[in-house]
C-alpha positions as CSV (number, residue, x, y, z in Angstrom):
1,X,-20.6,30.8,-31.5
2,X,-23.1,33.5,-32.5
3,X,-22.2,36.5,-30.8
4,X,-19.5,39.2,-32.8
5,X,-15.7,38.3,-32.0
6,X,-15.0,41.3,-30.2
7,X,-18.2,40.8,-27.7
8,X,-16.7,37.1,-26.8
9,X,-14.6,36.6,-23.2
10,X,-11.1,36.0,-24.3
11,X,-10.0,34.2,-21.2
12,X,-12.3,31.4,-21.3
13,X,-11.4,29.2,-24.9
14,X,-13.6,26.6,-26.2
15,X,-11.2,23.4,-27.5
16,X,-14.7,21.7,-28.8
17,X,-15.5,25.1,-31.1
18,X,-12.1,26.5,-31.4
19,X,-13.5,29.7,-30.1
20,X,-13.4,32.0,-27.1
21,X,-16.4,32.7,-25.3
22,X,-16.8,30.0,-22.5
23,X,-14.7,26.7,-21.5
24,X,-14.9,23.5,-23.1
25,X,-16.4,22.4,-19.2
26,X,-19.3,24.6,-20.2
27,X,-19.8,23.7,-23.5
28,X,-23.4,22.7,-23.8
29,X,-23.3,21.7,-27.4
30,X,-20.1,19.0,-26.9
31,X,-22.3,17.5,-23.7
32,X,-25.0,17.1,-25.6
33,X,-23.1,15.6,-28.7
34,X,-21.5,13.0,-25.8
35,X,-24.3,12.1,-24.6
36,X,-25.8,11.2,-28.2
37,X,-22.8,8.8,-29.1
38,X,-23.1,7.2,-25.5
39,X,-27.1,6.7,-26.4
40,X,-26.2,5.3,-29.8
41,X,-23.6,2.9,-28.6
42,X,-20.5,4.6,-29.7
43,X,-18.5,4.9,-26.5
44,X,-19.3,1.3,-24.8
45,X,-16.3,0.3,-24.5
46,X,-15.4,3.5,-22.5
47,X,-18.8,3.3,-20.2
48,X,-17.5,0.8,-16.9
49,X,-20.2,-1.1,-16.3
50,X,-21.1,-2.0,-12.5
51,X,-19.5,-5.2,-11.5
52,X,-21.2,-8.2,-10.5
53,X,-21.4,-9.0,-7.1
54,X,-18.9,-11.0,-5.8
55,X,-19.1,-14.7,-4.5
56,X,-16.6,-14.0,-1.9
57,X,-17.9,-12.0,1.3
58,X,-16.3,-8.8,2.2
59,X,-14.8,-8.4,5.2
60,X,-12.5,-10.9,7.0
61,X,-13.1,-14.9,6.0
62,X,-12.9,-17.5,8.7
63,X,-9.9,-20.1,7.7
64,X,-9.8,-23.6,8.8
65,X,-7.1,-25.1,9.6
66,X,-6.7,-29.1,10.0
67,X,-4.6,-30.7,13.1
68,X,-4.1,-34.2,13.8
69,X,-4.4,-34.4,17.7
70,X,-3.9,-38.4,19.9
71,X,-1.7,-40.5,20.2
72,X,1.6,-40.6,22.8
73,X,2.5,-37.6,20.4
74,X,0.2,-35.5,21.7
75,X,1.8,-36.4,25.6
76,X,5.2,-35.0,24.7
77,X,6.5,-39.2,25.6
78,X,9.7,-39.6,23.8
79,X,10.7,-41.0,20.2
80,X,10.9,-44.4,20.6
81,X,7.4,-44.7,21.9
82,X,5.9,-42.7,19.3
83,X,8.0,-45.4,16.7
84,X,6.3,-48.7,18.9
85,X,2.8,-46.8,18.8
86,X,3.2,-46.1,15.0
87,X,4.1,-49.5,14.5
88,X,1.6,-51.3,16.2
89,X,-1.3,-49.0,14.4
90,X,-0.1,-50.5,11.3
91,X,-2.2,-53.0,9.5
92,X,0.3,-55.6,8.3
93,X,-1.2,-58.2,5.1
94,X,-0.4,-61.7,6.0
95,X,1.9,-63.1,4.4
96,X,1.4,-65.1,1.1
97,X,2.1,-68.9,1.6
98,X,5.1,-70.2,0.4
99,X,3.3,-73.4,-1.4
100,X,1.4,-72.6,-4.2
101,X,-1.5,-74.8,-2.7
102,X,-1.8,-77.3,-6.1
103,X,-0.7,-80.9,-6.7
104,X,0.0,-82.5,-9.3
105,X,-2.1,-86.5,-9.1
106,X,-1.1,-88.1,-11.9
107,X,2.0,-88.5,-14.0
108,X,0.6,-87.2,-16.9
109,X,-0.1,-84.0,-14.9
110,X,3.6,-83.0,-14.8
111,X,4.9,-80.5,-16.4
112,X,7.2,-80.7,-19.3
113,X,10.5,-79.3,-18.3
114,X,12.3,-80.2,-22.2
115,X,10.0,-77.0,-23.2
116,X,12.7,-74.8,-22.3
């Protein structure tokens, strides 16, 4: 502050200069000593920077949502024929033969049973 103390406004207090004469909102010389640390860098991590654009759409986003539909299930018939239908969708394997399918043609073919 250049001016003579008793010349200077002594409602409006500078917290920058310690000094009455104008408000710190005013204060041309801590604006311009801001704006020099945020051009060197200095106050990064208190700059937000603009965010990327989202992925996502705004606004509402259609859902999807998966239904089975067939079937006597789908008529309202009762349990039992909803059972016989689910039933007789099934694939069943056939069943494995109860004979291995090998012979044995000659005596010396047997197996040893005095292994055991």
């Amino acid at each position: 502050m250049r001016s003579r103390v008793a010349d200077r406004d002594h409602k409006h207090y500078c917290h920058f200069h310690r000094d009455y004469g104008h408000d710190t909102e005013e204060c041309y010389d801590l604006k311009k000593q801001i704006e020099d640390l945020i051009h060197h860098g200095h106050l990064d991590r208190y700059i937000m920077k603009p965010r990327e654009p989202s992925l996502r759409p705004k606004g509402p986003t259609e859902r999807q949502i998966d239904v089975i539909v067939g079937g006597p299930a789908a008529c309202g018939v009762s349990s039992s024929v909803r059972k016989a239908y689910a039933r007789a969708k099934v694939q069943k394997r056939p069943r494995p033969r109860s004979d291995p399918g090998f012979t044995f043609e000659f005596e010396s073919e047997y197996p040893y049973h005095d292994d055991v």
